[in-house]
N, C-alpha and C positions, 0 to 999 in steps of 0.2 A: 504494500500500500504506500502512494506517495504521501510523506508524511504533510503534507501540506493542504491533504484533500481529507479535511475532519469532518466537514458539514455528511458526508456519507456516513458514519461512523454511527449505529443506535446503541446506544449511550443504556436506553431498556435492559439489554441481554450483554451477553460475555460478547470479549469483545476478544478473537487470537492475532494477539501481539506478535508468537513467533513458533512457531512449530510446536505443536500441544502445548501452546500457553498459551491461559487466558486470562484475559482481566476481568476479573466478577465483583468489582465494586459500584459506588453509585454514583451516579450527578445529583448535585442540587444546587442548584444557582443562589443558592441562600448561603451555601456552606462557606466560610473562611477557609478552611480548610480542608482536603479531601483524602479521606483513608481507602489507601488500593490492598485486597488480597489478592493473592495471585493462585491458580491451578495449575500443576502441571500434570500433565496423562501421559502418560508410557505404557501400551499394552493395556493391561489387566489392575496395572496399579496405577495412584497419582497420591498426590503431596499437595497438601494447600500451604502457603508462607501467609503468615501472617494475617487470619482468619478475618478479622473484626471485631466490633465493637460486640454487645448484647443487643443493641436496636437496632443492628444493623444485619443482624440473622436471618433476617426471611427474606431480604433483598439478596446477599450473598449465598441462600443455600438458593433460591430460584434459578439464579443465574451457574452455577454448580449444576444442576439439575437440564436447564436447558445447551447446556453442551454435550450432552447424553454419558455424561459420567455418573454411572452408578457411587453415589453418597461412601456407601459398605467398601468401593476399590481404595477410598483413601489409607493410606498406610500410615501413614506420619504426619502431623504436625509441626511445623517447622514456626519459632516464634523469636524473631532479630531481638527483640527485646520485650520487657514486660509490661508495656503501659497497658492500659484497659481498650483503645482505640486497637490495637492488636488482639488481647486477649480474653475480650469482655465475652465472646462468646463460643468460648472454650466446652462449655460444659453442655450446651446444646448440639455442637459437633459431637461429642464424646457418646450423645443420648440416641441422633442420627448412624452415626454410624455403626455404634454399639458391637465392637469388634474386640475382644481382648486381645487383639495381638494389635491395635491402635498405639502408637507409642508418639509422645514429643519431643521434639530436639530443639535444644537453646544450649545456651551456656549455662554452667554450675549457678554463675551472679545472679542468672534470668532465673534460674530456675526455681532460687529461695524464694521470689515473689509470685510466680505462678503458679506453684501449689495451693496458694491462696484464690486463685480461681476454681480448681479442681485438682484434688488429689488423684482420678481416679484411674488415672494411664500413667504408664513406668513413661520417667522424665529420662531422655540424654546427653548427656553433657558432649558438646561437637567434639572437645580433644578427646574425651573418652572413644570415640568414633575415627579419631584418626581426620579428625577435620574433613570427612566427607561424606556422606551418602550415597550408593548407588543401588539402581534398578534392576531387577533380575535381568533387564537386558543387557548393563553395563553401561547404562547413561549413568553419569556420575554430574553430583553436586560438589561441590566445594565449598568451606566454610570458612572465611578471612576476616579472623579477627580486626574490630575497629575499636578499642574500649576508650570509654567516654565521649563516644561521639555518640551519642550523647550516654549512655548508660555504661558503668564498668561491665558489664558481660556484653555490651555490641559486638554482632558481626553483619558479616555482608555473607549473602549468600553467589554461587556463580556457576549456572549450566554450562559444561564446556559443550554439550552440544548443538545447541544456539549461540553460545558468545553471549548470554544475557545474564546481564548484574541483577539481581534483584537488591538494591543499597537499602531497604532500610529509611532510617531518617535522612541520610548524608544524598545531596539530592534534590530535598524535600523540597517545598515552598509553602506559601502563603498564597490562596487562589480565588480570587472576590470573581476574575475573567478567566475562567478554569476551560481548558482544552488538554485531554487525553496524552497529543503530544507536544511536545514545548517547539514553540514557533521561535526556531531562532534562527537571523543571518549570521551573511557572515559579517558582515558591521559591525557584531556582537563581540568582535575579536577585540578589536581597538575601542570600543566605545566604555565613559564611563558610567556604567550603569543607573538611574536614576528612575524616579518614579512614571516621568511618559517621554516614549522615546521621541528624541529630537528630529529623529528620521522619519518616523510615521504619525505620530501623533499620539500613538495608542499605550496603555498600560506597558511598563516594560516589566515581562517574565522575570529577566536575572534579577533588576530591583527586587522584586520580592522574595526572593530566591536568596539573593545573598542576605539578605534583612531576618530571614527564617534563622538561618543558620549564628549569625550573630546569636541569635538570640537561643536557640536549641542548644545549639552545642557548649561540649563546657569549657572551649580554651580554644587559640588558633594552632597549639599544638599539636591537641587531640586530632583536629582535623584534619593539622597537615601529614599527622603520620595516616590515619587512613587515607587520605589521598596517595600517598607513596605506595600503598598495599595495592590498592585499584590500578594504579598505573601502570604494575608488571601485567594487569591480564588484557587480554584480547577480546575488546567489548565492541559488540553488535549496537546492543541497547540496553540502557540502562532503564532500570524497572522504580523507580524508588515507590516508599508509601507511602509519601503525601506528593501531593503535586501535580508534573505532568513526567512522561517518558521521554526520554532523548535518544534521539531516533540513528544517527549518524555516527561515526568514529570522529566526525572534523568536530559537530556540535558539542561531544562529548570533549573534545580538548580544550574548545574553547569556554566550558564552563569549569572544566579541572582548573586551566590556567586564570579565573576569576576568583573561583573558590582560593586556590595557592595565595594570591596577593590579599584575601581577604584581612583587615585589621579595622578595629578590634571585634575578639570574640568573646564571647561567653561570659566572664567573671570580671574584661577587661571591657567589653563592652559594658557591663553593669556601673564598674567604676566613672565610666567616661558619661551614661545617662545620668550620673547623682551628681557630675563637676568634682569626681576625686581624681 
């Protein structure tokens, strides 16, 4: 799909991103900000990342359901980290698919706080895994750690057999004029990003993008070493979950190389909003 042709795109049902993935999240034009889970299908099995909220359960198992993935094939739970916009509804999954051989995978850090949604599936810690997952076909995941971008147990997830990042927060945005994939030139390379771009007139994506991130993340350390981690691999598209998806290898460089210059972050953006 040319990424430039969104107006086609029904926003209603799942929407495949890139070979058995799909997007099963929601629009809502009200939203500030938008939570993606993601499916992926291989055969007989699939993986959801990063499920959703609790109210947002009947929209995401719909959309699950209209991709003709039987609920019962998911095998695993995959959770970047534990806020409740990821895990709120963990324990409706668990009810759906009712599998005891159903297992999750986060981190040890994630994990202390997830049980607090549901105990009732054996949790995996991804080093305990060997930092990867794979398919009885041999589709394999990959697990790269990001910690404190924003949570000490972050990672980023990574299909090598699409080239697709699934990042997590890192990515993310703030989205009042929300489109699936992120509309970026190349103008985007040299300009400095502000609230309406001087080229077109319109809302500028990275403005808000990088403004997320100030404020998500907890340092411009943190971020810069997960961006170092990103940069070894070989990315199609990046998936993040908030936001839009970045569609391009060039687009993806030129929001890494926006992201890298970004100052201040986190704790030093905080000092810099009070004048310390």
């Amino acid at each position: 799909m040319n990424r430039w042709q969104q107006d086609e795109l029904d926003y209603s049902g799942p929407v495949q991103i890139a070979d058995n993935i799909y997007w099963v999240g929601f629009s809502d034009e009200k939203a500030g900000i938008h939570c993606h889970p993601y499916l992926i299908m291989e055969g007989s099995e699939a993986v959801l990342i990063d499920g959703g909220s609790r109210d947002d359960f009947s929209t995401v198992m719909l959309k699950i359901l209209r991709t003709g993935a039987d609920p019962r094939n998911i095998k695993r739970l995959i959770y970047q980290h534990y806020d409740p916009d990821l895990c709120g509804n963990l324990p409706h999954f668990e009810a759906v698919i009712n599998d005891p051989e159903l297992k999750i995978i986060s981190h040890r850090e994630n994990n202390l706080f997830i049980k607090y949604y549901s105990s009732a599936s054996p949790m995996q810690c991804i080093e305990e895994l060997n930092n990867s997952f794979t398919f009885s076909s041999g589709r394999e995941l990959k697990f790269i750690r990001t910690p404190f971008a924003h949570a000490p147990g972050s990672f980023v997830t990574y299909d090598s057999q699409t080239r697709t990042l699934f990042s997590s927060d890192i990515f993310g945005s703030y989205d009042n004029n929300w489109q699936l994939y992120l509309p970026c030139a190349d103008v985007c390379a040299v300009c400095l990003p502000q609230a309406i771009c001087p080229h077109n007139g319109q809302t500028c994506p990275l403005h808000q993008m990088l403004y997320f991130h100030q404020r998500i993340m907890t340092s411009a350390k943190a971020l810069g070493y997960a961006l170092e981690q990103i940069e070894k691999l070989d990315i199609e598209l990046i998936a993040p979950q908030h936001g839009s998806l970045i569609k391009s290898k060039q687009d993806c460089k030129i929001i890494i190389d926006q992201l890298k210059r970004l100052q201040p972050v986190g704790i030093d953006f905080y000092f810099q909003e009070i004048g310390q």
